[in-house]
DSSP file (Angstrom, degrees, kcal/mol; ACC not computed):
  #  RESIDUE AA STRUCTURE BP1 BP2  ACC     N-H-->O    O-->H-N    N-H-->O    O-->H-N    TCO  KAPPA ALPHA  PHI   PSI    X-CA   Y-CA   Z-CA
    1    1 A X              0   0    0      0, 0.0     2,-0.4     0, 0.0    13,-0.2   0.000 360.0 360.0 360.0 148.7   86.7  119.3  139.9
    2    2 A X        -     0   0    0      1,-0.1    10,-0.1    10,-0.1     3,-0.1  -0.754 360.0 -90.8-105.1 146.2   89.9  121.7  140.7
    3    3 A X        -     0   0    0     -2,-0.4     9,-0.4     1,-0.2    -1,-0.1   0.226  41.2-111.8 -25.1 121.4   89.7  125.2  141.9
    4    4 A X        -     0   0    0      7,-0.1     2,-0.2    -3,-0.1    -1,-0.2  -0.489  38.8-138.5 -67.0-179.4   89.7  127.8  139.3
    5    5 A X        -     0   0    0      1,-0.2     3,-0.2     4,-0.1     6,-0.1  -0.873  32.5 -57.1-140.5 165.9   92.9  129.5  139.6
    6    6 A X  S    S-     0   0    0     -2,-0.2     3,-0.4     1,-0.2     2,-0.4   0.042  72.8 -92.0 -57.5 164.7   94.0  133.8  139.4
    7    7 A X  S    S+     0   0    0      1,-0.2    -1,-0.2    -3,-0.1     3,-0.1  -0.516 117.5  56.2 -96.9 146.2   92.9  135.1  136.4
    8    8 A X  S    S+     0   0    0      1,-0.6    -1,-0.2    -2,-0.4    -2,-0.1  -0.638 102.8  89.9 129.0 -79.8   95.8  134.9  133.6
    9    9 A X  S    S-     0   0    0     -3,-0.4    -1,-0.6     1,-0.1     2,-0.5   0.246  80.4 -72.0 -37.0 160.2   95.9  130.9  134.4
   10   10 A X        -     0   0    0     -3,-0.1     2,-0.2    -6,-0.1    -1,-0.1  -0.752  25.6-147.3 -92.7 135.1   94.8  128.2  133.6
   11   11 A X        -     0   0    0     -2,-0.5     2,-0.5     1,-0.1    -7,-0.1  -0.569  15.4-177.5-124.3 132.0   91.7  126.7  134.2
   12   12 A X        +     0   0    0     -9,-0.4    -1,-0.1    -2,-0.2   -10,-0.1  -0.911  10.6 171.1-130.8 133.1   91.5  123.1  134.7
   13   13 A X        +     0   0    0     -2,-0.5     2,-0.3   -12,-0.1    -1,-0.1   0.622  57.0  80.0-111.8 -12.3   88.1  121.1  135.2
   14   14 A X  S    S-     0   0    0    -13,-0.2     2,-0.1     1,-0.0    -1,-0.1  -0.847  75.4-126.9-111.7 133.2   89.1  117.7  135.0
   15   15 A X    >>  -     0   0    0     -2,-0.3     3,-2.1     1,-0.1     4,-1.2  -0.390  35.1-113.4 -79.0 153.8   90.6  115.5  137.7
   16   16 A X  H 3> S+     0   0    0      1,-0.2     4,-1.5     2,-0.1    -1,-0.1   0.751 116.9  62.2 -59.0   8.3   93.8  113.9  136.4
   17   17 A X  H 3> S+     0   0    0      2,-0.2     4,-1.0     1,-0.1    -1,-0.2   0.866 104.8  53.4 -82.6 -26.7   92.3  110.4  136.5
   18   18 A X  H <> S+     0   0    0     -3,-2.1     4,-1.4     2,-0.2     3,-0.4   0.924 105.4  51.2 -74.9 -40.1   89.8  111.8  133.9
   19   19 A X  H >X S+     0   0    0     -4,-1.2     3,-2.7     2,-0.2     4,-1.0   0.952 108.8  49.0 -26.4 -89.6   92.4  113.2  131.4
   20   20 A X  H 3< S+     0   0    0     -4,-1.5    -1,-0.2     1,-0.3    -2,-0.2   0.584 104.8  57.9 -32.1 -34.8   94.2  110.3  131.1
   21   21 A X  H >X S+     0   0    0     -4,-1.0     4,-1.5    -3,-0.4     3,-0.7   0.627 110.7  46.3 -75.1 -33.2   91.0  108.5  130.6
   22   22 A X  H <X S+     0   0    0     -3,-2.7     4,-2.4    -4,-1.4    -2,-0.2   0.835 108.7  50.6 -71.2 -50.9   90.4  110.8  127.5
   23   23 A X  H 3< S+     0   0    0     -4,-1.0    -1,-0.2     2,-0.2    -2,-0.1  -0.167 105.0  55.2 -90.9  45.3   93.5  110.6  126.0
   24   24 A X  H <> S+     0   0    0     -3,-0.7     4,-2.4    -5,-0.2     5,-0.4   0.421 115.3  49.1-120.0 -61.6   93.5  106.8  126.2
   25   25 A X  H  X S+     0   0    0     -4,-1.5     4,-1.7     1,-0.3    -2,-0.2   0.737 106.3  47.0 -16.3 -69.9   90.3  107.6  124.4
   26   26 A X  H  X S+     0   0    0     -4,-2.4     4,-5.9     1,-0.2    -1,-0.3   0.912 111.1  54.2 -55.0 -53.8   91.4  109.8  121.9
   27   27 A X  H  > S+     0   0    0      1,-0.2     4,-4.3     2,-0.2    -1,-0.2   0.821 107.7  49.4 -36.1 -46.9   94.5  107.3  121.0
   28   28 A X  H  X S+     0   0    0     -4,-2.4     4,-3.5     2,-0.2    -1,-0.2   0.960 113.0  52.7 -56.2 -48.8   92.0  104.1  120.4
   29   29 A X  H >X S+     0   0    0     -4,-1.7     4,-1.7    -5,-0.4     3,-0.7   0.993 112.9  42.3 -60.4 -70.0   90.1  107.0  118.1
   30   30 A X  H 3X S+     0   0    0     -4,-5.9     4,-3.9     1,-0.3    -1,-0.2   0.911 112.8  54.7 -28.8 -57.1   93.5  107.7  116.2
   31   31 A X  H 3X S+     0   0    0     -4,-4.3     4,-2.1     2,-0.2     5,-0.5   0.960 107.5  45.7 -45.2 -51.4   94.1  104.1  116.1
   32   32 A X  H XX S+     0   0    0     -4,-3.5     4,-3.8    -3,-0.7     3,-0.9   0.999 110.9  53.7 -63.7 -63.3   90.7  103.3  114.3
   33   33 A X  H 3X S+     0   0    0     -4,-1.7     4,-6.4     1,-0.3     5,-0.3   0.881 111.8  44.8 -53.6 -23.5   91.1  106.3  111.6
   34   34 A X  H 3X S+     0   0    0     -4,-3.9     4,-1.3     1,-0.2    -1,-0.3   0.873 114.3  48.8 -90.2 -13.6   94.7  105.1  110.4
   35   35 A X  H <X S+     0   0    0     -4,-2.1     4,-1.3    -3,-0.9    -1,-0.2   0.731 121.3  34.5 -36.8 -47.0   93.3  101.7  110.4
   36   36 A X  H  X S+     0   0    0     -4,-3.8     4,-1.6    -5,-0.5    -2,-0.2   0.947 120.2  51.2 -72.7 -46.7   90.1  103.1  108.2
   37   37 A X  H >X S+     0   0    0     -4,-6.4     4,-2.5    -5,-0.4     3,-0.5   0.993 112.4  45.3 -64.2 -40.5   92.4  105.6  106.4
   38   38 A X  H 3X S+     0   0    0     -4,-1.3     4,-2.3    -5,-0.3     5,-0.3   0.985 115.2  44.8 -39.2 -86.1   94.9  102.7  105.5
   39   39 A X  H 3< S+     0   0    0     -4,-1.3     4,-0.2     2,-0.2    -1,-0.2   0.830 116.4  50.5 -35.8 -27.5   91.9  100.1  104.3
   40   40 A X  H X< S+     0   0    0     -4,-1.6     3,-2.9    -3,-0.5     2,-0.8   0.967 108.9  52.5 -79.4 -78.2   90.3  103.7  102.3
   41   41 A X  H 3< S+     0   0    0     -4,-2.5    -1,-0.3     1,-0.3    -2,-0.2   0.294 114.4  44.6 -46.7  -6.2   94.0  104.0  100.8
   42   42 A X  T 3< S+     0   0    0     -4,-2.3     4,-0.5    -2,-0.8    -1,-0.3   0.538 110.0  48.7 -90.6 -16.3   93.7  100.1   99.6
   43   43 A X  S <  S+     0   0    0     -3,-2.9     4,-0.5    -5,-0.3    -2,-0.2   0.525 112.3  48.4-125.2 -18.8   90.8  100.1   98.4
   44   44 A X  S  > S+     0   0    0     -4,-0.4     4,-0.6     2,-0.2    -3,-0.1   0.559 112.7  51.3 -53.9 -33.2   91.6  103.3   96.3
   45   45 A X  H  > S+     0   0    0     -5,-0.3     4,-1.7     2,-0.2     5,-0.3   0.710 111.9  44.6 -90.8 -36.5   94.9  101.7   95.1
   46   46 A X  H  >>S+     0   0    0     -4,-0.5     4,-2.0     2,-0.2     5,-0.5   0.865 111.7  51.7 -94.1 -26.4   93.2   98.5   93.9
   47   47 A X  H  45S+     0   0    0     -4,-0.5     4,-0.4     3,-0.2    -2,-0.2   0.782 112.3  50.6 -78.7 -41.9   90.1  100.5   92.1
   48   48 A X  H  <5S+     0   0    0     -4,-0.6    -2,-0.2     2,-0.1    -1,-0.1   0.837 121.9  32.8 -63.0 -33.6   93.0  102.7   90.2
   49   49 A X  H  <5S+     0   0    0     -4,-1.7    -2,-0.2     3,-0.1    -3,-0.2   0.873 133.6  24.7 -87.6 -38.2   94.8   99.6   89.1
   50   50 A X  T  <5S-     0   0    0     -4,-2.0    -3,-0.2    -5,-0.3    -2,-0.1   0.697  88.0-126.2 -99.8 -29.1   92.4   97.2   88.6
   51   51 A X  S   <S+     0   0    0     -5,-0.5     2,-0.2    -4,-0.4    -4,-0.2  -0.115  94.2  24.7  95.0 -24.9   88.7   99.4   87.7
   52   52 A X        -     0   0    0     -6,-0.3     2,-0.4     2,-0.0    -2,-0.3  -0.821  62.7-168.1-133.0-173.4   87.3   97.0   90.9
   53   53 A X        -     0   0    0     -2,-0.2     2,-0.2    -3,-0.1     3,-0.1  -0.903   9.0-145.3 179.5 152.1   88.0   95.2   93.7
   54   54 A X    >>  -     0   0    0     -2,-0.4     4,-0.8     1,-0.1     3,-0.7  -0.538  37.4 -97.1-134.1 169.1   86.4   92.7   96.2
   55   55 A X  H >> S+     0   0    0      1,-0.3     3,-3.4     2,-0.2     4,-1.0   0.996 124.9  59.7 -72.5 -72.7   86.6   91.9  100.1
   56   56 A X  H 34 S+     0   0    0      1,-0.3     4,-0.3     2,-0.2    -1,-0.3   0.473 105.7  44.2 -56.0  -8.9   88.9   89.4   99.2
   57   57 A X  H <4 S+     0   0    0     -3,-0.7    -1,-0.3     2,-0.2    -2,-0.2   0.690 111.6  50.4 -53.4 -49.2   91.4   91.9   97.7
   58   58 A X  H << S+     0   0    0     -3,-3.4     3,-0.4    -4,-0.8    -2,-0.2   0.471 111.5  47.9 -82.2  -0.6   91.2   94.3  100.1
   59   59 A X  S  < S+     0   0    0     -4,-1.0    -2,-0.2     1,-0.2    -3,-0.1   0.592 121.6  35.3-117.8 -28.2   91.9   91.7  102.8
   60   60 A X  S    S+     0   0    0     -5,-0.4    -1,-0.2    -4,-0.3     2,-0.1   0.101  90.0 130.7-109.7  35.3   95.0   90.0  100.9
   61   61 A X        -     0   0    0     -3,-0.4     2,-0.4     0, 0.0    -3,-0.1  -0.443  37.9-170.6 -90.8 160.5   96.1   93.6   99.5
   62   62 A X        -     0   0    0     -2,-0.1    -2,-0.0   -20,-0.1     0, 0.0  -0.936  18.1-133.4-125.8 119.2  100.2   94.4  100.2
   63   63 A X        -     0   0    0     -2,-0.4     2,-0.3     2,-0.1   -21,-0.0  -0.302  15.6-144.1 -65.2 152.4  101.6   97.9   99.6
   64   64 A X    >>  -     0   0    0      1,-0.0     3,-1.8     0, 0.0     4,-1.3  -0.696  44.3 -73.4-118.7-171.5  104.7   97.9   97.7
   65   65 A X  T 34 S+     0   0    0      1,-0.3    -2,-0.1    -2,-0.3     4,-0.0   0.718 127.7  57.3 -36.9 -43.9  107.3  100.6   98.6
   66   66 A X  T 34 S+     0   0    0      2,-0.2     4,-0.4     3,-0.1    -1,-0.3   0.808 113.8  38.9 -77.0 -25.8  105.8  103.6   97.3
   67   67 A X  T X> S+     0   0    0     -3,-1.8     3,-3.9     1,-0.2     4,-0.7   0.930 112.8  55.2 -88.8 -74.8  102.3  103.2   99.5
   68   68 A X  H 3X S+     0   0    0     -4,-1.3     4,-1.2     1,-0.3    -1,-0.2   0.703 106.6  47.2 -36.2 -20.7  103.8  102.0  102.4
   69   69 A X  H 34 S+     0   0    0     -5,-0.4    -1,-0.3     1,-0.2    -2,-0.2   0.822 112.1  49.6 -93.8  -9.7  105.9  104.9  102.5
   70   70 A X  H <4 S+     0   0    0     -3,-3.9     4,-0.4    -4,-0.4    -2,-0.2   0.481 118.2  47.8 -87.9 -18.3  102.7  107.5  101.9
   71   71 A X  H  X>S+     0   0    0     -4,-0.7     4,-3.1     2,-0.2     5,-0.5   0.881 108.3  48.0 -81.5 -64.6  101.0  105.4  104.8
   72   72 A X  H  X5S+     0   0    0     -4,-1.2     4,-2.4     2,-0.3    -2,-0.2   0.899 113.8  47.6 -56.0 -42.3  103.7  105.5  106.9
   73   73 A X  H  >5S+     0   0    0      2,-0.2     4,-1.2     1,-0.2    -1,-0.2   0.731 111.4  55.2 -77.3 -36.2  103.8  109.4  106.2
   74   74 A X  H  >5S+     0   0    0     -4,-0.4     4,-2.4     2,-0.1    -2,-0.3   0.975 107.7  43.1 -80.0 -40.8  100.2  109.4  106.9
   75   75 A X  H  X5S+     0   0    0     -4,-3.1     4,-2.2     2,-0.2     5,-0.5   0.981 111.0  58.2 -66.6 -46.4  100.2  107.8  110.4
   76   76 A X  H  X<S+     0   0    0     -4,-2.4     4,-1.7    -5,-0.5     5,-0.3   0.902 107.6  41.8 -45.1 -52.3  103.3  109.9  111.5
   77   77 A X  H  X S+     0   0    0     -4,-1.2     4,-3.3     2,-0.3    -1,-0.3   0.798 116.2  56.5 -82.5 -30.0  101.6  113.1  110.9
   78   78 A X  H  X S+     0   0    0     -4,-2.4     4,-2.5     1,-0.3     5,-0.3   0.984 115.9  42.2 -53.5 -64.5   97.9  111.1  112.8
   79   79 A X  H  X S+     0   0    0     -4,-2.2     4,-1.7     1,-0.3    -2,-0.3   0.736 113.4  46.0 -78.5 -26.8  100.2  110.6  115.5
   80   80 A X  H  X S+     0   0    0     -4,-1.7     4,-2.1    -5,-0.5     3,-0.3   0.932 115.7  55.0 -67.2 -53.4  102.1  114.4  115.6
   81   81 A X  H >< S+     0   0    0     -4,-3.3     3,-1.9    -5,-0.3     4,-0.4   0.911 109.8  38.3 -45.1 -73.2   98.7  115.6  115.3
   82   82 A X  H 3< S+     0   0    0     -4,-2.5    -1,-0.2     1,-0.3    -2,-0.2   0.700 122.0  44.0 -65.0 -20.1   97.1  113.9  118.3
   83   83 A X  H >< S+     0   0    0     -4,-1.7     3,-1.0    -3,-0.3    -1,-0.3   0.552  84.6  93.2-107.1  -1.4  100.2  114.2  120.7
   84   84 A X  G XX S+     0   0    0     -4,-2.1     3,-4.2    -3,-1.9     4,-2.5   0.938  87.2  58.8 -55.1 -67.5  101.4  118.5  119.9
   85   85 A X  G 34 S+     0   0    0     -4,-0.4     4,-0.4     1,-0.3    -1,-0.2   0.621 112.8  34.8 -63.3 -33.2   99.3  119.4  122.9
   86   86 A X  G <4 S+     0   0    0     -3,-1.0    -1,-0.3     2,-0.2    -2,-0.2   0.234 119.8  49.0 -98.5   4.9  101.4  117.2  124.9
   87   87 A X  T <> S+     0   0    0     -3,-4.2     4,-0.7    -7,-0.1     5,-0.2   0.482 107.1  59.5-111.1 -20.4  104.7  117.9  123.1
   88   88 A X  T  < S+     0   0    0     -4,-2.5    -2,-0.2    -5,-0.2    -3,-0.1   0.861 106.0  45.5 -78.9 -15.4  104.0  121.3  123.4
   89   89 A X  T  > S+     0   0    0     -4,-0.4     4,-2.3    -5,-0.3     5,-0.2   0.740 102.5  58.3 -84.9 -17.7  103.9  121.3  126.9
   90   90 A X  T  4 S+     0   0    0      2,-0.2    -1,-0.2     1,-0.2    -2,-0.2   0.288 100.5  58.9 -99.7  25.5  106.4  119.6  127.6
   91   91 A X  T  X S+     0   0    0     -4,-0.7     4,-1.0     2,-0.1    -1,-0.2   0.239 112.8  44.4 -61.2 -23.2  108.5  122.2  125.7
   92   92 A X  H  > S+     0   0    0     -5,-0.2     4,-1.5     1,-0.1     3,-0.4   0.972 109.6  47.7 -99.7 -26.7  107.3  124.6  127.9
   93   93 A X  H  X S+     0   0    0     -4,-2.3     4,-4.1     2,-0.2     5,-0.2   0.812 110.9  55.1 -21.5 -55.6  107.7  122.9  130.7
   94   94 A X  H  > S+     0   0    0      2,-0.2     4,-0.8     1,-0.2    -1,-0.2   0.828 112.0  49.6 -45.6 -41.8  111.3  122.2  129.2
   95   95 A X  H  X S+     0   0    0     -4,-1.0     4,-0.9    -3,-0.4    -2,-0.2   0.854 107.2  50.0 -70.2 -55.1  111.7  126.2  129.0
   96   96 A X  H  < S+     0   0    0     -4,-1.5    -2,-0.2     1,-0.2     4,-0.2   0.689 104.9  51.8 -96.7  -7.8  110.9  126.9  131.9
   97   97 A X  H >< S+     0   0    0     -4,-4.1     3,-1.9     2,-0.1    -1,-0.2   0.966 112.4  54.3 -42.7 -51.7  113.1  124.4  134.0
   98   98 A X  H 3< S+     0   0    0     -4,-0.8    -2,-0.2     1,-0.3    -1,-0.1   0.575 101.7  51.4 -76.2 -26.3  116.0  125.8  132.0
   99   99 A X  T 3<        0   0    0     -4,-0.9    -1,-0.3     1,-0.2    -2,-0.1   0.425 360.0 360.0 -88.3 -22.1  115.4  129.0  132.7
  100  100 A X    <         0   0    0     -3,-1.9    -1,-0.2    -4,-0.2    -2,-0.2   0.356 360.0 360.0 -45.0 360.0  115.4  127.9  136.6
């Protein structure tokens, strides 16, 4: 574990091998909900068109333009979500070179 540090800082408990190890985590996690949300978001699309819908439906399903492009809109924003901690530091990071 690292050193607390004066107070006004920031306090880090984890060594960096464990971090990484977390946000590999977290990514797999990300991966699996737009995979689940995607399959929800088929399986929604084919019960609205059709009134049912079977394994074999959802498994040979295709988006046409208009889903793909709300899917695609949905993963960006998974993926903006799960990486602002790490885009926001490295805008401060960014800041405070500049300012160097």
């Amino acid at each position: 574990m690292s050193d607390f540090h004066a107070k006004g800082e920031t306090k880090f408990f984890f060594e960096p091998k464990t971090i990484d190890i977390t946000l590999a985590m977290i990514l797999a996690l990300g991966t699996e909900i737009s995979a689940l949300s995607e399959k929800l978001d088929t399986v929604i699309d084919l019960l609205a068109t059709n009134g049912s819908t079977s394994l074999n439906d959802v498994e040979n399903f295709v988006p046409n333009p208009e889903q793909q492009a709300r899917r695609d809109a949905a993963r960006k924003l998974l993926v903006e979500t799960l990486l602002a901690p790490f885009q926001q530091e490295a805008d401060t990071l960014a800041e405070s070179a500049s300012r160097k």
